[in-house]
N, C-alpha and C positions, 0 to 999 in steps of 0.2 A: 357459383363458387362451391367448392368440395366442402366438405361438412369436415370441422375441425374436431381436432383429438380430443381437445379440453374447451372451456369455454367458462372465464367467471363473467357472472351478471352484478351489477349494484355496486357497483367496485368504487370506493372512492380512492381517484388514482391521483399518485405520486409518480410523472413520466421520467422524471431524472434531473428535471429542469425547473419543473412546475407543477402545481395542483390543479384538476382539472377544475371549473366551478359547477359539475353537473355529472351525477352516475355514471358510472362508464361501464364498456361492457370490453373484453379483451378475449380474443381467440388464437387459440395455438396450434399449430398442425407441422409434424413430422419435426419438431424439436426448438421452431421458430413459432415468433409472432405474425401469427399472419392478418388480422383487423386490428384496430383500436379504434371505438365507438363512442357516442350517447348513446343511455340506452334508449333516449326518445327515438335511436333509430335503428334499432334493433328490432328484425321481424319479428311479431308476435310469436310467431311458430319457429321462431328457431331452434335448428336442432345440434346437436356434439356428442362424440362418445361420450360425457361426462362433463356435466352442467355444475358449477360451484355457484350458490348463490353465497356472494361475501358481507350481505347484509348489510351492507355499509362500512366494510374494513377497510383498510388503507390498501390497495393492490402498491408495493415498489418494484426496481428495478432489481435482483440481490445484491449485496452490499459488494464495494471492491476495497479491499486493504492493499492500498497500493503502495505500504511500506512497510517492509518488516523483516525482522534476523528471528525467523522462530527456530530456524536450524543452530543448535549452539551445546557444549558440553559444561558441564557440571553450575553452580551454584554461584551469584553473588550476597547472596541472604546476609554473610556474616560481615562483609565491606558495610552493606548498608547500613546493621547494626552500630561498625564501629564508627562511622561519620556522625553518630547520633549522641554516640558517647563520647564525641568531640576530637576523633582520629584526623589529623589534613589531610586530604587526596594525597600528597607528597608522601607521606607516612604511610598509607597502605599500600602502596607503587612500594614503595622502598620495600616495604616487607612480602613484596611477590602479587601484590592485588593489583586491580583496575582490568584494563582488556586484557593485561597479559596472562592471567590466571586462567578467563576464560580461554584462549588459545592454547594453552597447555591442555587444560580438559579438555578443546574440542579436539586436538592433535591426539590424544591419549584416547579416547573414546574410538569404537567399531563402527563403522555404517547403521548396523543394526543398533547399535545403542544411542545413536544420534540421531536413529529413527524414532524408536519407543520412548526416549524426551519429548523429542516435537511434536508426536503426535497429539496427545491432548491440550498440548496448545493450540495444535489448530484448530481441535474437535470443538474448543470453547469457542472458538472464533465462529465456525460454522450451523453452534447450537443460538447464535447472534444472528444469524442472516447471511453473512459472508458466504457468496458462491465462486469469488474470485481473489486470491490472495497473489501478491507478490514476497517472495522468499530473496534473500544474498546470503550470499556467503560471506566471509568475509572473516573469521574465526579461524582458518586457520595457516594463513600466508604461508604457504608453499604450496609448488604448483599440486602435489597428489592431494595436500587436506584439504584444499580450495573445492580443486574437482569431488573428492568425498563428499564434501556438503552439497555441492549442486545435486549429486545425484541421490540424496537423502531427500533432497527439495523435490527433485524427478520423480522419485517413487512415492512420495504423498499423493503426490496431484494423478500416479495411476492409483492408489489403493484405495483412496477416501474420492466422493464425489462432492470435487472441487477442484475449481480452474487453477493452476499452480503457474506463475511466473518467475522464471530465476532468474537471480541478476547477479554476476562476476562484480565482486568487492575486493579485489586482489589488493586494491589499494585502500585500505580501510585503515592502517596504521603499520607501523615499521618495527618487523619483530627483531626478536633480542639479536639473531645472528646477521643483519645487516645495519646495527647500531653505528650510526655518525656515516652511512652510505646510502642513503636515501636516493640518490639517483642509481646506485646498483641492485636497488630493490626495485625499482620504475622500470629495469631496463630486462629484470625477470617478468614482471606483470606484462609488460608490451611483446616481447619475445618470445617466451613462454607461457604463461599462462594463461592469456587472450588466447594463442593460435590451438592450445589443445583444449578450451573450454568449448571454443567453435568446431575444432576437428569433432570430438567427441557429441557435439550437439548440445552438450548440458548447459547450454546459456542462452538468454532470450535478448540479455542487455547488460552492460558493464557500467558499474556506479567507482565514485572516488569519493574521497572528504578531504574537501578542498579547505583547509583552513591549518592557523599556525601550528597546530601541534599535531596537523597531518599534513598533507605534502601542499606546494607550493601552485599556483597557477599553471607557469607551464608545465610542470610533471603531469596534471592530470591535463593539459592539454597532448602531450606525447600519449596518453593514455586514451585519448579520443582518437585521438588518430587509428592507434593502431585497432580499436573497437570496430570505427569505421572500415577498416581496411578490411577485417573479418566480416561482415554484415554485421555487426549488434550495435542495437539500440544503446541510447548514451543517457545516461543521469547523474545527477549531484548533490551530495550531501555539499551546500554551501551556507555561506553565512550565518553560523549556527552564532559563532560567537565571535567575530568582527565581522568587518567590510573588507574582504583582499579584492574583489569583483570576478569573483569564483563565476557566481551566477552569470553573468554578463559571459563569460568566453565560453560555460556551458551553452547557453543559447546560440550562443553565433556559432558555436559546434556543431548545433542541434538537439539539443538537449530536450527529450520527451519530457523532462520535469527536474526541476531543483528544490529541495527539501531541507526544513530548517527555515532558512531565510529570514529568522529574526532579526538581521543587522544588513538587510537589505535596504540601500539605498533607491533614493526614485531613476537615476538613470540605470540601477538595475532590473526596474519593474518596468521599466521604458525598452529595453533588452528585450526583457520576456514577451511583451505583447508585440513587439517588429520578427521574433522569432515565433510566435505558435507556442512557446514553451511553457508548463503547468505549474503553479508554483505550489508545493505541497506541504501545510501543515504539520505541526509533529508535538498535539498539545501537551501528550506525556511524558514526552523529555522536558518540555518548556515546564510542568508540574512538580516533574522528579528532580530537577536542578534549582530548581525555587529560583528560575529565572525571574530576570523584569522586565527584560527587553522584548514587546510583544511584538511578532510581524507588522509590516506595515500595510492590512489590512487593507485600510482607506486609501493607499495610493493604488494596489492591486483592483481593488473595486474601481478607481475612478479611469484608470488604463485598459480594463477589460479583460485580466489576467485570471483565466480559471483556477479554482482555488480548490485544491486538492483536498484532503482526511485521509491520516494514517493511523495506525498505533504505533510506529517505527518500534513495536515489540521488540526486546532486546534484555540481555541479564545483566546491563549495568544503568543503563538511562532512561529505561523505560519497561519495566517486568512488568505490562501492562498487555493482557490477553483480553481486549475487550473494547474492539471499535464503537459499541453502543456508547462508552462511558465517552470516548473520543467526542460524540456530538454533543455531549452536554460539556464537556472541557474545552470545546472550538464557541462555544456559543457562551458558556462564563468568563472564559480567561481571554477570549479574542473578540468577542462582541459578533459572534459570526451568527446572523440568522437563522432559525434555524430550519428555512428552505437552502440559505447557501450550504449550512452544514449537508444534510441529505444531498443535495448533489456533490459534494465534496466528496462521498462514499458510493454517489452512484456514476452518473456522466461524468463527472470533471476524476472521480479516480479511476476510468477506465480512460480516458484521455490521457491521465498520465503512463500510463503502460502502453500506450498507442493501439487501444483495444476499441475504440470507441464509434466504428463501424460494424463491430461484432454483440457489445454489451454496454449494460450501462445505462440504458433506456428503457423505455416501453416502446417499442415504434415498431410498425411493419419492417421484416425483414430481418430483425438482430434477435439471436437466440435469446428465448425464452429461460433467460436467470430469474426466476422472479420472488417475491416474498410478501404473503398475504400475513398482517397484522392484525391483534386484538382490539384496535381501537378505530374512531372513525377523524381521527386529527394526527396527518403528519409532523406534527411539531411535537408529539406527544414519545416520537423516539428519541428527540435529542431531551426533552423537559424531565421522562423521567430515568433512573438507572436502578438495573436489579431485577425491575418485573419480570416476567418469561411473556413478554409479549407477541412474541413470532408464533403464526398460527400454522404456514404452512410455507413449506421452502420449498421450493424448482429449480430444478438443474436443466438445464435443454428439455424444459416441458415436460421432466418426472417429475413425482415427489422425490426426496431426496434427505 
């Protein structure tokens, strides 16, 4: 065997899935993993361009945030303020707030100004562990500011080293100029929108929000359709706040993952595990709405439904830049393990992007995302939040 680029010894490894119970040793060469070891078998004389002994750190896979609107124009600081000082949601909609505010700032906003926002959102994300992010649009429902944002999404993922996923959110809520014509705004998204998000290449997958105060079952099933028709991958903000069985026709779509899911029913977790489909957390909306309705965890666990971790970042539900905090918010507020958590941010959320023969692991053959930690106990990234615990991050086997 060829002598690898890199090589950590004494690794206590976290593969995406599991904890090893014994040292490991992991070798990287030409940008992949090429061994995963004990090191009881590792030759004495082994050689690499460059030997890390990690003394016992945690070796993971890098993190995936496989939900998130980081692309978005101007502020909801002052909304938040007013619900506090006892404003209804009715009441700041009336007076111009909720999503539509952001849509106005992100329609009003340049490329370039909707770059230099998102940027240190992501940069916090990535000073976390995150080597793989997914981005949507979704801010500014028509078909140019749609595409605008994808391509603010596009040029992250070449200017900063990190995996960038975009996903078409055309259907994310119904703006002011197709008010009381919800199917002549579906009928934009399917027609238009979809066909030049794929001409142009700026989409990797197209999401809806399938729920009452966004569109109905079928509309975002016309909305799969026409995804599928383009090639992109399909997802769903569903059952956030009822049961319409969003999730259920996502799956039978094909649906790489459904998100939210709090008011998930069991023949919709039944859905999920006959389709492959991911079911993806979103503790910081669940947080920031002072929800109570927690997912249905223990039905997902007992059907065998991989269980995603996001921050679903965003400026009205969740101004939460920090998948770390995500593991200790999936492990208090949902009871989630916190081995399921860590794979919730590594395998099961590169699963949900449909990446998860690329990343997401430790394993021979899938690029070298990797991220060495201060500690010798994987639990110890969902237990604490705050520390600067990341020792050392890799991108395709650089530092990074």
């Amino acid at each position: 065997m060829s002598q690898p680029d890199r090589l950590w010894i004494n690794v206590t490894l976290f593969d995406g899935l599991s904890a090893a119970a014994e040292p490991m040793a992991v070798a990287v060469k030409n940008g992949l993993i090429e061994r995963v070891c004990p090191m009881s078998e590792l030759p004495a004389a082994e050689r690499a361009g460059e030997i890390i002994d990690a003394q016992g750190r945690v070796l993971t896979p890098g993190l995936v945030d496989c939900h998130t609107h980081l692309v978005f124009g101007g502020s909801r600081a002052g909304e938040f303020e007013a619900r506090l000082e006892g404003k209804s949601y009715e009441e700041i909609a009336r007076a111009g707030g909720g999503i539509i505010s952001t849509v106005r700032a992100t329609r009003a906003a340049s490329e370039d100004e909707l770059y230099q926002a998102a940027l240190p959102r992501l940069e916090a994300l990535m000073a976390e562990g995150v080597t793989t992010v997914e981005i949507k649009s979704g801010y500014g429902l028509t078909v140019e500011d749609e595409l605008k944002m994808l391509r603010v999404a596009r040029r992250l993922g070449r200017e900063r080293p990190v995996r960038v996923v975009t996903t078409l959110l055309g259907a994310h809520a119904l703006p002011p100029e197709y008010k009381d014509d919800a199917d002549g705004y579906i009928e934009l998204v399917c027609n238009r929108m979809i066909p030049a998000a794929a001409a142009e290449g700026l989409a990797d997958g197209v999401d809806v929000f399938c729920e009452g105060i966004g569109f109905s079952v079928a509309q975002c099933q016309r909305v799969y359709a026409a995804a599928k028709a383009h090639g992109l991958a399909i997802k769903g903000h569903t059952e956030q706040l009822s049961n319409l069985g969003g999730s259920a026709a996502a799956a039978r779509a094909g649906a790489l993952s459904v998100d939210h899911i709090e008011y998930l029913d069991e023949a919709g977790v039944q859905a999920l595990a006959e389709a492959g489909t991911v079911a993806t957390l979103l503790p910081g909306a669940f947080y920031i709405l002072r929800e109570t309705q927690v997912p249905p965890v223990e039905l997902l666990r007992r059907h065998g439904v991989p269980m995603a971790l996001a921050t679903d970042a965003n400026p009205g539900t969740s101004p939460i830049f920090s998948l770390r905090l995500m593991l200790n918010m999936a492990c208090t507020l949902f009871r989630l393990t916190p081995q399921e958590a860590l794979s919730g941010v590594t395998a099961h959320g590169a699963q949900a992007l449909g990446l998860q023969q690329q990343i997401g692991r430790i394993a021979p053959g899938l690029r070298a995302d990797l991220c060495l930690w201060n500690t010798s106990n994987p639990a110890e990234l969902a237990y604490s939040v705050g520390l600067p615990t990341l020792n050392q991050r890799m991108v395709a086997g650089e530092p990074a």
